[in-house]
C-alpha distance (Angstrom), angle and dihedral (degrees) to the residues before:
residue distance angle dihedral
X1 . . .
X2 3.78 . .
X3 3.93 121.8 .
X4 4.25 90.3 -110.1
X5 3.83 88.7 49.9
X6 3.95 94.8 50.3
X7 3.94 86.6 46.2
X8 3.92 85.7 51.5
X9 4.10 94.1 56.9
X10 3.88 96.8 35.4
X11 4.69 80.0 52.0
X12 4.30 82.1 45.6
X13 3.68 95.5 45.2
X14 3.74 103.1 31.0
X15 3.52 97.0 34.4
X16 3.88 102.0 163.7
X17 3.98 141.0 17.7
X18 3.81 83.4 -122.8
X19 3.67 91.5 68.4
X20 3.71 123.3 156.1
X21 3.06 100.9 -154.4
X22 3.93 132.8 54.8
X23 3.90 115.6 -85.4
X24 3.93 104.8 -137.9
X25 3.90 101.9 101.8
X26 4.19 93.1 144.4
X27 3.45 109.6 -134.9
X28 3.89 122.2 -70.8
X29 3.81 85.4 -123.4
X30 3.76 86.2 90.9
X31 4.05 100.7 43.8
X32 3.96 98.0 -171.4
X33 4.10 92.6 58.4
X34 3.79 91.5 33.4
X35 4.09 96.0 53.5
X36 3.85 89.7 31.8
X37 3.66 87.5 57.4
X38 3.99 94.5 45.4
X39 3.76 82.9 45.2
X40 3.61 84.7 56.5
X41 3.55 97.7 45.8
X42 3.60 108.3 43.4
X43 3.92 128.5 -133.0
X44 2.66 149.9 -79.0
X45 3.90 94.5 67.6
X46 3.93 98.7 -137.9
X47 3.80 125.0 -162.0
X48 4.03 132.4 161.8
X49 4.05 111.1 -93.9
X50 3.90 110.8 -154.0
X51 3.68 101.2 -80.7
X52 4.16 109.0 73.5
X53 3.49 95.9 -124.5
X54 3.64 92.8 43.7
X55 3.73 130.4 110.6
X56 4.06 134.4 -154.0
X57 3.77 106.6 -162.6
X58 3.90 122.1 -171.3
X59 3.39 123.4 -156.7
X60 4.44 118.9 -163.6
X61 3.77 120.4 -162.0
X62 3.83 115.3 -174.9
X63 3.83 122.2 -144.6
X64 3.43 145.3 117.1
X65 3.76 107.6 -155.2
X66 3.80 100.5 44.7
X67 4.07 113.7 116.6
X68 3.42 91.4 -157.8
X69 3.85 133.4 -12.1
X70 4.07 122.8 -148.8
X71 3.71 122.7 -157.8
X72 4.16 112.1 -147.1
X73 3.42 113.1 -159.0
X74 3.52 124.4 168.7
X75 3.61 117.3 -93.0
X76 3.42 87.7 -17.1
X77 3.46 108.6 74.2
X78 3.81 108.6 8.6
X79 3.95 122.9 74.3
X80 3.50 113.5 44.2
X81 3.94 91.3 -26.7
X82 3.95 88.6 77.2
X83 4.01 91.7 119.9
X84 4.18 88.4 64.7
X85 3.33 94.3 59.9
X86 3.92 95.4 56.6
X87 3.75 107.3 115.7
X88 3.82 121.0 -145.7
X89 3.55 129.7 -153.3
X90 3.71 131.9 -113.5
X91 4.08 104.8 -125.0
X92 3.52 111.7 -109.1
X93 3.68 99.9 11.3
X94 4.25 143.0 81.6
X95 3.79 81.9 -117.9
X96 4.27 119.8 119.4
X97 3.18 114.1 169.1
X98 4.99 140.9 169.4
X99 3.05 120.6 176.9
X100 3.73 114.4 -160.6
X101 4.06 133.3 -168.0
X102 3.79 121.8 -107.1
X103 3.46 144.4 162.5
X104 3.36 116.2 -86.3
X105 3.95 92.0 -121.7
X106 3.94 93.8 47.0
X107 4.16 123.0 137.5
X108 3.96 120.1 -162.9
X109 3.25 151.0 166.0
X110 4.05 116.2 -143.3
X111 4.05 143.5 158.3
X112 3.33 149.9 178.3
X113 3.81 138.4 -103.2
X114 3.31 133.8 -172.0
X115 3.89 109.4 -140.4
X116 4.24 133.4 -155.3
X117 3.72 112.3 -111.5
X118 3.97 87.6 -138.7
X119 3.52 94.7 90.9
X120 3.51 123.3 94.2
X121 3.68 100.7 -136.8
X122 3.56 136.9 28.7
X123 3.45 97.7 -119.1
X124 3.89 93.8 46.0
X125 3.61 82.2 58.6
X126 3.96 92.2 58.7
X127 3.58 98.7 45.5
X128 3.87 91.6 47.2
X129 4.08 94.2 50.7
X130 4.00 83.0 42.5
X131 4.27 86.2 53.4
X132 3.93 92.2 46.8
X133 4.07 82.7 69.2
X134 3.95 85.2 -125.7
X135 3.65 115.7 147.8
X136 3.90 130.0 -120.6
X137 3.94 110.8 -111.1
X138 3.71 125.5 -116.0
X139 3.92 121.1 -119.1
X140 3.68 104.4 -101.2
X141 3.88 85.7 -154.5
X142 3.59 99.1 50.0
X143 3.97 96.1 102.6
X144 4.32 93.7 -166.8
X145 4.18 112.7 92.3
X146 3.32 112.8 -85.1
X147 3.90 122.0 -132.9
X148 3.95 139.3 -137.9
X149 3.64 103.7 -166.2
X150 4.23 90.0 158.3
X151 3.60 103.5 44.3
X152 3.62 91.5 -124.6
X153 4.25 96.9 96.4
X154 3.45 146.4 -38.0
X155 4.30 119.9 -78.0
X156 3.67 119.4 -153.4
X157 4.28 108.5 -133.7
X158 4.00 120.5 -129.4
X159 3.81 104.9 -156.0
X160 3.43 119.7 -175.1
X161 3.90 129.0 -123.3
X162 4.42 79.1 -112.5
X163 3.38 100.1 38.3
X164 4.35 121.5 120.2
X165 3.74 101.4 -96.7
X166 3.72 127.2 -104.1
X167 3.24 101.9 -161.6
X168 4.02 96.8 120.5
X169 3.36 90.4 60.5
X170 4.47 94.1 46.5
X171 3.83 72.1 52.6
X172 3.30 103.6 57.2
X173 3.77 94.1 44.0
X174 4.03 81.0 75.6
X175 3.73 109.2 40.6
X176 3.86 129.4 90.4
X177 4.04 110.3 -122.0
X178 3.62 114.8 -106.6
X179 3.60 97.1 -172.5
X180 4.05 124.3 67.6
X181 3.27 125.6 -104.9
X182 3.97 120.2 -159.0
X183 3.18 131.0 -169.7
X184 4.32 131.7 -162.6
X185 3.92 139.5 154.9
X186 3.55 109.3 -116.7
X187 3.95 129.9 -165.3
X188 4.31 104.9 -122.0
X189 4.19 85.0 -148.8
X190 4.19 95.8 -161.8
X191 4.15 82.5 44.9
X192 3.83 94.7 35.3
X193 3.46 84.2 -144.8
X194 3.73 136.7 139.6
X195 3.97 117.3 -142.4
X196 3.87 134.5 158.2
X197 3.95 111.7 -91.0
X198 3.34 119.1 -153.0
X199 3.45 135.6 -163.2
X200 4.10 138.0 171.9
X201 4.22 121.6 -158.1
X202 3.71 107.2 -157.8
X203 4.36 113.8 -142.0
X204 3.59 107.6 -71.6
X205 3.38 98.6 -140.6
X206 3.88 90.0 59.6
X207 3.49 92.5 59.1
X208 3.67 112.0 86.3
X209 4.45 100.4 162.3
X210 3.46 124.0 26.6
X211 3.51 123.3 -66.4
X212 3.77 137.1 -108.8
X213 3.99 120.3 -135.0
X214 3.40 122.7 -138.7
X215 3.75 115.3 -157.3
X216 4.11 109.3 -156.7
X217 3.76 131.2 -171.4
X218 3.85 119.6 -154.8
X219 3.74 81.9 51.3
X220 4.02 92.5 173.1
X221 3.31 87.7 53.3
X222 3.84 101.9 51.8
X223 3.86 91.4 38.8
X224 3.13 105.7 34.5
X225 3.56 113.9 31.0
X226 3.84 100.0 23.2
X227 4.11 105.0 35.7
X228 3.67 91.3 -130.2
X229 3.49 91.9 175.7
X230 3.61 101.9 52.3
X231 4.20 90.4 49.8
X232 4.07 82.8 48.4
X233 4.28 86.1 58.3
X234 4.23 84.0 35.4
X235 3.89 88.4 54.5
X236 3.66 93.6 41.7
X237 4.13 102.7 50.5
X238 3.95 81.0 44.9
X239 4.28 85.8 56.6
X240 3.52 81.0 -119.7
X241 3.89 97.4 136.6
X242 3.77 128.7 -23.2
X243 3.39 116.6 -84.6
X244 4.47 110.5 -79.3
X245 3.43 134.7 -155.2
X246 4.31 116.9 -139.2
X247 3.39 124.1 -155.3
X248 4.22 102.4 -177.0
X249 3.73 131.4 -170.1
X250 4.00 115.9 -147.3
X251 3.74 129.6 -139.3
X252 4.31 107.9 -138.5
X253 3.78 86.3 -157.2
X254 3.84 143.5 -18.4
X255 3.70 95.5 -80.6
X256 3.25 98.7 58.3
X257 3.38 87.4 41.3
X258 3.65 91.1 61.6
X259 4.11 92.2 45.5
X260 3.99 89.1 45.2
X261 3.72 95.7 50.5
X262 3.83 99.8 33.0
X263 3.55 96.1 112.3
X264 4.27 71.7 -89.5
X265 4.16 91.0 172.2
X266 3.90 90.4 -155.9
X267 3.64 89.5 65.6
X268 3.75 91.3 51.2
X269 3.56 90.0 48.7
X270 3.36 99.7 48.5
X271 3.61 95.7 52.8
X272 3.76 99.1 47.5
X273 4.10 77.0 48.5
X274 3.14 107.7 38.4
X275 3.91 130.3 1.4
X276 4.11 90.4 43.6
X277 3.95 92.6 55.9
X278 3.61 97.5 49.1
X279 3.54 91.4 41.0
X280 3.78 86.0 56.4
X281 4.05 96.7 46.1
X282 4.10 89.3 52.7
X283 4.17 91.4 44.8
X284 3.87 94.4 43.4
X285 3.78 84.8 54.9
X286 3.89 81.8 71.4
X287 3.98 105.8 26.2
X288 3.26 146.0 -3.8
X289 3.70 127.7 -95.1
X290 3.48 146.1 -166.2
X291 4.06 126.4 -107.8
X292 3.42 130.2 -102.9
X293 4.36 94.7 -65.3
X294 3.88 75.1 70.2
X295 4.05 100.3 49.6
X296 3.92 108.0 91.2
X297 3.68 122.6 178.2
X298 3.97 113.0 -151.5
X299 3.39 124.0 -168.2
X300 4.02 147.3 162.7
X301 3.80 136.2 -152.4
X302 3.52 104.7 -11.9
X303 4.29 89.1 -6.4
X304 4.10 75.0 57.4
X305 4.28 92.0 60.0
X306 4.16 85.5 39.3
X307 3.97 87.0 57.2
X308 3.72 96.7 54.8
X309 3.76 93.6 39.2
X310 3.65 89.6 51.6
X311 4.02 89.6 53.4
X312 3.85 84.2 48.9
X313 3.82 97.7 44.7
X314 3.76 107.0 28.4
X315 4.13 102.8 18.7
X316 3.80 89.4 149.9
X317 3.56 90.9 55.2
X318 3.79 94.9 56.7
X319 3.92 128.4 41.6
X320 4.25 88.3 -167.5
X321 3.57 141.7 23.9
X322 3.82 128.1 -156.3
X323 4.34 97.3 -154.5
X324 3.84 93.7 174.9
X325 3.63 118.5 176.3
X326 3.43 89.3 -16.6
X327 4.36 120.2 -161.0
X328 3.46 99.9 -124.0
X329 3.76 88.3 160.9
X330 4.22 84.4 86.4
X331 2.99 118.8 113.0
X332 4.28 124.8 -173.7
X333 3.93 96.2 -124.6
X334 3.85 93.2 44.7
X335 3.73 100.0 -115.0
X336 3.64 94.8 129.6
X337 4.15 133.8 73.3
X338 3.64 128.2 -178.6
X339 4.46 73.0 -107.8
X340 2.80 100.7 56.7
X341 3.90 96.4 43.4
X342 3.91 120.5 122.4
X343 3.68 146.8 173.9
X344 3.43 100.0 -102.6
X345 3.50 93.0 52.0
X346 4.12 116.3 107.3
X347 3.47 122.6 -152.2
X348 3.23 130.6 -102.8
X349 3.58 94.8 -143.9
X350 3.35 98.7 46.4
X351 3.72 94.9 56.6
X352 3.64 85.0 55.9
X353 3.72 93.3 59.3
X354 3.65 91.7 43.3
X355 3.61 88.8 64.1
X356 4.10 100.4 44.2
X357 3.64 130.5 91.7
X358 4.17 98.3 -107.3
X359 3.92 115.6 -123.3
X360 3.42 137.7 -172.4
X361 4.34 105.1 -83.8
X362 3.67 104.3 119.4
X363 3.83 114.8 -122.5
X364 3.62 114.8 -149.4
X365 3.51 104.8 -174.5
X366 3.95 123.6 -174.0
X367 4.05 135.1 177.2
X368 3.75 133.8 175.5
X369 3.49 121.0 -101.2
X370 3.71 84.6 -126.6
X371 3.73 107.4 49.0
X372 3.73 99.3 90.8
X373 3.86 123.3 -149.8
X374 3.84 85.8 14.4
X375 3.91 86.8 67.7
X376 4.18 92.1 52.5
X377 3.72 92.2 43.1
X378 3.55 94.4 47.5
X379 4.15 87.6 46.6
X380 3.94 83.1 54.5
X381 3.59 99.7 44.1
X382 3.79 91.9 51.8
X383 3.97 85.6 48.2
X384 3.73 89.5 62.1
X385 3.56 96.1 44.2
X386 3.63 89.4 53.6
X387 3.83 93.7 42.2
X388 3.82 90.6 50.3
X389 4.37 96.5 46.9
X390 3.89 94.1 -95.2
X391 3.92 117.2 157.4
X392 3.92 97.7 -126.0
X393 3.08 140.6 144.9
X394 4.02 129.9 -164.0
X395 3.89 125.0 -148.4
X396 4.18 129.4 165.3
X397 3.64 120.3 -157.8
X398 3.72 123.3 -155.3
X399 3.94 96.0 -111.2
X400 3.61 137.8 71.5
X401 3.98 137.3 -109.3
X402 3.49 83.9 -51.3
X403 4.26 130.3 134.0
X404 3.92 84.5 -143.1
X405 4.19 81.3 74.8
X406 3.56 94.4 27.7
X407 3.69 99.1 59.3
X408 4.09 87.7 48.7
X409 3.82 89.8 44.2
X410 3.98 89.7 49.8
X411 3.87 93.4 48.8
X412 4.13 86.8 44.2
X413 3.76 87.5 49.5
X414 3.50 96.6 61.4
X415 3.80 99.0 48.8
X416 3.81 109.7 112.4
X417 3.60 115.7 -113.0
């Protein structure tokens, strides 16, 4: 390696005399101590950029065969920011490395993938590994949890030296489950539709006042994937939140996902009807809880547009709902796509709020500082709610459509003002 080239990684991996992070990375000249020391370490490499609450974050990948290697990170580097996440290799070395900008109180998920040279453009490359159903790698260095929200593969999580802490949920990842956990098919009788109902009973013995329900979509997610429950007992030993029951509705697959959570009003009828009261009977056999101004319905994406048609279909079923990052691209005769999404595009759910009578459900609305239109849209919609009387509150997160801010939102949500 030439003297200019070894000035150009200690610049990429140094970056500034505000560093966070010790600056004793030996030289990759001598891979073993170099990678043992990153190992060490732990990436992402952080360092201040020139704004104070600003952020440089370098990300290393080590190979020798790749022809190119593309760092995803959510909201960051995916969309139509693909070229930003293109990694580029230190001459001479095993060493790839980007560094990208962030707020210092950012959250997500990213990987890696190793891309085929035969494309013809970077991005061509992306969205062909993406087709092949492959998933992105996680950062063997990273030393946080990593996630798999989709079911597709594990993410690695960047948190910034800022960012809300996630330590109930590292905790949780650890600690044996207290509570019960049952699990039953169950007939939705508007729907006529089978799905898997899920539902969590925290310790009786830590539950001193009745309990609030929390109703989640994206059940196998939460339950499955994410060990809701267990953060729930993490949050309440730490006096986080009081102890909450869950009663969660699973998707079987994406399309019915999509049908489910389509602002589809059967569904929210037949869970203020149906799944809700006989999740109530078989908790209340165990402990007590409170009525319906304790019933909140949280929900993201397309969970998010089920929350707020929920509080306009059902209010006195639910005292709060959790509308985070909410698609308000959806539209009910399909002509809309998170692509084909614009400004000047008004929600359909907004409209429908604009012509309601407002009543008392709580909306607690939160976006991603990253998601784009979704973050003026959801600035609008809680304008009108305000305008019109609503009970809403507003709150963006330094992240991206992302259930590595979600799950810290959802926790946040539940804390009792």
């Amino acid at each position: 390696m030439s003297t200019d080239e070894e000035s150009e990684l200690h610049l990429t991996l140094r970056l500034h005399s505000q560093i966070l992070v010790e600056s004793d990375l030996p030289p990759p000249t001598d891979p073993v101590k170099f990678w043992t020391a990153v190992h060490r370490r732990g990436t992402p490499l952080v360092s201040r950029s020139d704004g104070s609450d600003m952020r440089r974050a370098t990300f290393l990948y080590r190979s020798q065969t790749a022809d190119e290697v593309y760092l995803e990170a959510n909201r960051l580097t995916d969309k139509h920011r693909v070229e930003h996440g293109q990694m580029r290799r230190l001459k001479g070395t095993d060493v790839w490395c980007a560094t990208l900008e962030v707020d210092s109180s950012s959250v997500f998920t990213y990987g890696f993938r190793e891309l085929n040279s035969s494309a013809s453009a970077f991005a061509d490359a992306v969205a062909s590994h993406r087709r092949s159903g492959r998933p992105a790698w996680v950062d063997p260095f990273n030393h946080h949890a990593s996630i798999d929200a989709t079911g597709t593969g594990a993410l690695s999580v960047a948190s910034m030296d800022d960012a809300p802490s996630s330590d109930i949920w590292r905790r949780a990842e650890h600690s044996d489950l207290r509570g019960e956990v049952l699990r039953s098919r169950t007939t939705l009788p508007t729907l006529e539709r089978t799905v898997e109902q899920l539902t969590y009973i925290p310790p009786p013995t830590t539950v001193r006042d009745p309990a609030r329900l929390l109703v989640v979509t994206d059940a196998e997610v939460w339950f499955d994937r994410l060990n809701l429950p267990a953060a729930l007992e993490a949050a309440a030993a730490a006096g986080t939140i009081h102890p909450v029951a869950v009663l969660g509705i699973a998707n079987d697959d994406t399309a019915s996902r999509i049908d489910l959570l389509g602002a589809n009003p059967a569904f929210v009828d037949d869970l203020a009807a149906h799944s809700i009261p006989a999740a109530r009977r078989r908790i209340e056999k165990t402990l007590p809880l409170q009525g319906p101004e304790g019933t909140i319905l949280s929900g993201q994406s397309l969970g998010g547009l089920t929350a707020l048609l929920a509080a306009l279909r059902r209010p006195e079923c639910f005292g709060q709902v959790q509308s985070h990052s909410p698609s308000l691209w959806w539209m009910p005769d399909g002509s809309m796509s998170p692509g084909t999404y614009t400004h000047e595009h008004q929600p359909w759910i907004t409209e429908q709020f604009a012509r309601r009578t407002p009543t008392s459900t709580h909306i607690d609305l939160r976006v991603g500082t990253r998601e784009d239109i979704t973050n003026d849209h959801v600035d609008q919609l809680h304008d009108v709610l305000t305008s019109l009387g609503y009970r809403t509150s507003v709150t963006h997160f330094s992240g991206g459509h992302d259930f590595a801010c979600w799950r810290i939102a959802l926790i946040d949500s539940l804390k009792e003002k």
